[in-house]
C-alpha positions in Angstrom: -11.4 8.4 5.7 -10.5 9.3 9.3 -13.1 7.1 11.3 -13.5 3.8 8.6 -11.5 1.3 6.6 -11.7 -1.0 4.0 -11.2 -4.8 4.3 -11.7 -6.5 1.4 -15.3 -6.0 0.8 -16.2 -4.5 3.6 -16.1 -1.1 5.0 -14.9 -1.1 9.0 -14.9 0.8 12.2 -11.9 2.0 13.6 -12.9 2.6 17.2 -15.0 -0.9 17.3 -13.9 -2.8 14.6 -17.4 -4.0 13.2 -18.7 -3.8 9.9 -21.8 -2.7 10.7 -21.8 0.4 8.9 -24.9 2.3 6.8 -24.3 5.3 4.4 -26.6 8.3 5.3 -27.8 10.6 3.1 -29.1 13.7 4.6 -30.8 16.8 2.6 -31.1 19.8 5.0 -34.5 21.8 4.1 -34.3 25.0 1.7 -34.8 28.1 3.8 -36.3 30.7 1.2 -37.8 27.8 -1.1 -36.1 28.4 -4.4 -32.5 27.3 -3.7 -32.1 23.3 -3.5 -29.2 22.9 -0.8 -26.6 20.3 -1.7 -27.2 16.6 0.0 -24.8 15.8 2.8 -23.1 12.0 1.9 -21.5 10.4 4.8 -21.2 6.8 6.5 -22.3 5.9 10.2 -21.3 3.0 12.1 -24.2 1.8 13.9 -22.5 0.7 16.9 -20.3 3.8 18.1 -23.1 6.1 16.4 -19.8 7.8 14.6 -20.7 10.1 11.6 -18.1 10.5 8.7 -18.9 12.8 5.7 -17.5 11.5 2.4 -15.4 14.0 0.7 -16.1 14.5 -3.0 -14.2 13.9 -5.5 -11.7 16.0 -6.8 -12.0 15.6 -10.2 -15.7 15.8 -10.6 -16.5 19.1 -11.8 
């Protein structure tokens, strides 16, 4: 992760330092109707309104 940390328990800013983070999940609206678009997973510190999307993982197939 480029913009959070872990400490501990807790996932952290790096630009503010707070741990007052939410994870967003946003699904973007099919254009034709038939083809369900893939859900965007991220985290978002409420303070600094920095977005972060999680990468998946590399194994999962």
């Amino acid at each position: 992760m480029k913009y959070f940390t872990s400490k501990k328990d807790k996932i952290v800013c790096k630009k503010c330092g707070k741990d007052d983070v939410e994870i967003i999940i946003r699904v973007p609206r099919s254009t034709d109707g038939l083809i369900n678009p893939k859900p965007i997973i991220g985290i978002k510190c409420r303070n600094c309104n920095i977005f972060e999307e999680l990468e998946e993982e590399k194994g999962k197939r």
